[in-house]
C-alpha positions in Angstrom: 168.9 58.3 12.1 169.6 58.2 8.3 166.9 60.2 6.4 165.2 58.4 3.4 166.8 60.2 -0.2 163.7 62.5 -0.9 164.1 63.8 2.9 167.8 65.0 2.1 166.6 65.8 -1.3 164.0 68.1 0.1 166.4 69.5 2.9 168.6 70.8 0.0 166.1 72.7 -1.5 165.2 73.9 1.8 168.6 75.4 1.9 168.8 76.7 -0.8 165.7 78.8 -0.3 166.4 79.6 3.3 164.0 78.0 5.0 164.1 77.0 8.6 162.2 73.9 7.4 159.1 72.0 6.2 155.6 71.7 7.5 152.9 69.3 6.0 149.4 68.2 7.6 149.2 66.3 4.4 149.0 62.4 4.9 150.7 61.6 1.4 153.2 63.9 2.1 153.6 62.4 5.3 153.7 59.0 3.6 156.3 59.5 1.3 158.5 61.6 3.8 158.6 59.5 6.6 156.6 55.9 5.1 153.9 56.6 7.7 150.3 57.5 6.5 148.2 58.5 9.3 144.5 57.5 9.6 143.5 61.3 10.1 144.2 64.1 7.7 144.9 66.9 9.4 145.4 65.7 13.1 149.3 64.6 12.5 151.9 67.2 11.7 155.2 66.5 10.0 158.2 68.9 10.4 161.3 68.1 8.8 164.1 70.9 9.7 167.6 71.6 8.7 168.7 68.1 10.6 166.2 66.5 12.3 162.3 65.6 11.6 158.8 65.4 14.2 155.7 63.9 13.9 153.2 65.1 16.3 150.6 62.2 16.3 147.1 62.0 18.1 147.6 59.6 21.3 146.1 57.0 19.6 148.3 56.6 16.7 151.6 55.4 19.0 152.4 53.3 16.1 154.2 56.2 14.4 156.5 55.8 16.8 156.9 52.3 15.1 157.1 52.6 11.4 158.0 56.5 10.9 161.0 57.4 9.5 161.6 60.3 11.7 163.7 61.6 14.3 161.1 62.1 17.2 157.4 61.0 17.5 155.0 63.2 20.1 152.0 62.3 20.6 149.0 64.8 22.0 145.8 64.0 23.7 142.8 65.3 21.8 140.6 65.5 24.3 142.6 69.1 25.6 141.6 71.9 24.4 144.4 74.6 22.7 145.1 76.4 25.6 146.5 73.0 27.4 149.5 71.4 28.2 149.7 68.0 25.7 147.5 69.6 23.3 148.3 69.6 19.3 148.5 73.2 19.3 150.7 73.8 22.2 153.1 70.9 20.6 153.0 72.6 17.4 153.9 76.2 19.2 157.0 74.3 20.9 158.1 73.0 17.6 158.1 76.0 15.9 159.6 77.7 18.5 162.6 75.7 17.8 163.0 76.7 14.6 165.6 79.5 13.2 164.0 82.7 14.9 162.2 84.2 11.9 163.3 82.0 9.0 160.2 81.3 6.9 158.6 77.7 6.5 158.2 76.0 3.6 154.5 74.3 3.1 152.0 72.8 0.8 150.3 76.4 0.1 147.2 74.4 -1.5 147.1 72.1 1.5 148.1 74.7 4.6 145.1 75.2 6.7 144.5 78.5 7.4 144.7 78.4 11.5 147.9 76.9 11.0 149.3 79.8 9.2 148.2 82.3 11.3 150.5 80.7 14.4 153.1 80.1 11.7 153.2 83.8 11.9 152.7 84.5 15.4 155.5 82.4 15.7 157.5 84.7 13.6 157.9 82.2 10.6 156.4 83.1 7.5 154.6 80.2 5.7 156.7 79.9 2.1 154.9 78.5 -0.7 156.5 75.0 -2.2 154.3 73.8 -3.7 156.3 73.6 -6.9 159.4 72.2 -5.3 157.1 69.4 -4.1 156.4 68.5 -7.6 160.2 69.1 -8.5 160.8 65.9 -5.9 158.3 63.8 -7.2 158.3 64.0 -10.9 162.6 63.8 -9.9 162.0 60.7 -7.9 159.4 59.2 -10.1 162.2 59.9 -13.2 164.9 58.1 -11.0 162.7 55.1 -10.4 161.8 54.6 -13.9 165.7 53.9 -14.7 166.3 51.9 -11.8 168.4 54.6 -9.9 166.0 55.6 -6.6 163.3 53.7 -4.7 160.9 55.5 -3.8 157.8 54.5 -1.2 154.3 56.1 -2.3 
């Protein structure tokens, strides 16, 4: 799959920091990423690594599958609790899992819950703030849009 500009743009930067990649529970993040908002903050999780990109999605939102711009969709049943097979958590310690052994992850720092961080860290991957690269992207995209250059889906 071909990854939108702002998704190459943003692997750059990951790069170039040494991040394994990019983790967002944010749903405008999501958005503009993959040009999928989920209906519930904070119950869909977006990671977008060195060469590939995941949504983990509650079972009822199989329309990411659909309309994300992303490599893989997973969905999870929330009815299981943590511990579980097909739970959210259990998905999200697979992913990371996967990731460059010990390589710290970019995030949202204003938007990272804190739960999340702490099996960020179990994980081995330390969570590294970005939220000022984010910004970097946007007013960058938002600048290329004004002269025509980059379209960019908010």
């Amino acid at each position: 799959m071909n990854a939108p500009a702002q998704v190459e743009a943003l692997r750059a930067r990951l790069r170039a920091r040494g991040a394994a990649g990019f983790l967002t529970l944010d749903p405008e993040q999501q958005r503009w990423f993959t040009g999928f908002r989920a209906s519930d903050p904070l119950l869909t999780v977006l990671l977008i690594g060195a060469t590939r990109s995941m949504l983990l999605v509650p079972e009822r939102a199989r329309q990411a599958s659909e309309h994300a711009c992303v490599d893989c969709v997973k969905t999870y049943d929330e009815q299981l609790d943590g511990s579980m097979p097909g739970s959210r958590e259990r998905l999200l310690d697979a992913l990371l899992a996967v990731l460059q052994e010990g390589a710290p992850v970019a995030v949202d720092e204003q938007r990272l819950p804190i739960a999340v961080a702490d099996r960020m860290r179990a994980h081995g991957h330390e969570p590294l703030p970005f939220n000022a690269v984010l910004h970097e992207l946007l007013d960058a995209a938002a600048a290329g849009t004004r002269r025509g250059a980059v379209s960019v889906r908010r």
